[in-house]
N, C-alpha and C positions, 0 to 999 in steps of 0.2 A: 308530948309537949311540943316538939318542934314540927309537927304535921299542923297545933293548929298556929303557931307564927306562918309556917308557910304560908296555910288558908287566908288569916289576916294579912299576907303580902299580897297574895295573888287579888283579893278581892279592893284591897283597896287602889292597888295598879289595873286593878277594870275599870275601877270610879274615875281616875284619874282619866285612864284613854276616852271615857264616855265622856267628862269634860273637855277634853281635847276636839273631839269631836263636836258634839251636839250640845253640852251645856249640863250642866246637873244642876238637878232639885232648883232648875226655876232659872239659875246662875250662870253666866258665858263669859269667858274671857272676855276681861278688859285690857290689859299690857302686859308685858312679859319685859323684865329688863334685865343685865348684869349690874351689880352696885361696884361701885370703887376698890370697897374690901374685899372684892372676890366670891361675894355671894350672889344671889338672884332674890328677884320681888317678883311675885304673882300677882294680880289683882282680876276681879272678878263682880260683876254686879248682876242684879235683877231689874226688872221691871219699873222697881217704886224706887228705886235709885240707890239702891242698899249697896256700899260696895264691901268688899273685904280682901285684905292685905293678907300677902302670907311672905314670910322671907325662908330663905333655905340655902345650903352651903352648897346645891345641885338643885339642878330644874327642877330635876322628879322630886328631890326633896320638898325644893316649894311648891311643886304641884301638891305632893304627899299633905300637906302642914296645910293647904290651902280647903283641902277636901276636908281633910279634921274638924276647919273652922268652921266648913259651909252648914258640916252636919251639927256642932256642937250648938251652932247662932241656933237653926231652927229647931232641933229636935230641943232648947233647954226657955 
């Protein structure tokens, strides 16, 4: 059980550094900011102007939360 949570960490911290890097599934960094409360906002768009928000309590969270969505929007 806890080999495949590790799995699902380690894969989805790749998705994230390939976002960091180069952009995933289409998607590139648009802003990166701290909010007031002490959390952070992700944002990220495409091509057609699609963009998508993600918030988190840590970067990598919103990184984490932002990848979720990217996959969630196209795969559904």
């Amino acid at each position: 059980m806890e080999e495949r949570i590790l799995d699902r960490r380690s894969a989805l911290q790749e998705r994230v550094n390939i976002m960091k890097t180069t952009g995933y599934r289409g998607f590139r960094l648009f802003k990166s900011s701290q909010k007031p409360e002490f959390s952070y906002e992700v944002s990220a768009s495409n091509r057609n102007g699609l963009v998508i928000i993600a918030v988190g309590d840590t970067l990598d969270e919103a990184y984490e939360s932002l990848i979720e969505r990217i996959d969630f929007t196209l795969d559904n």
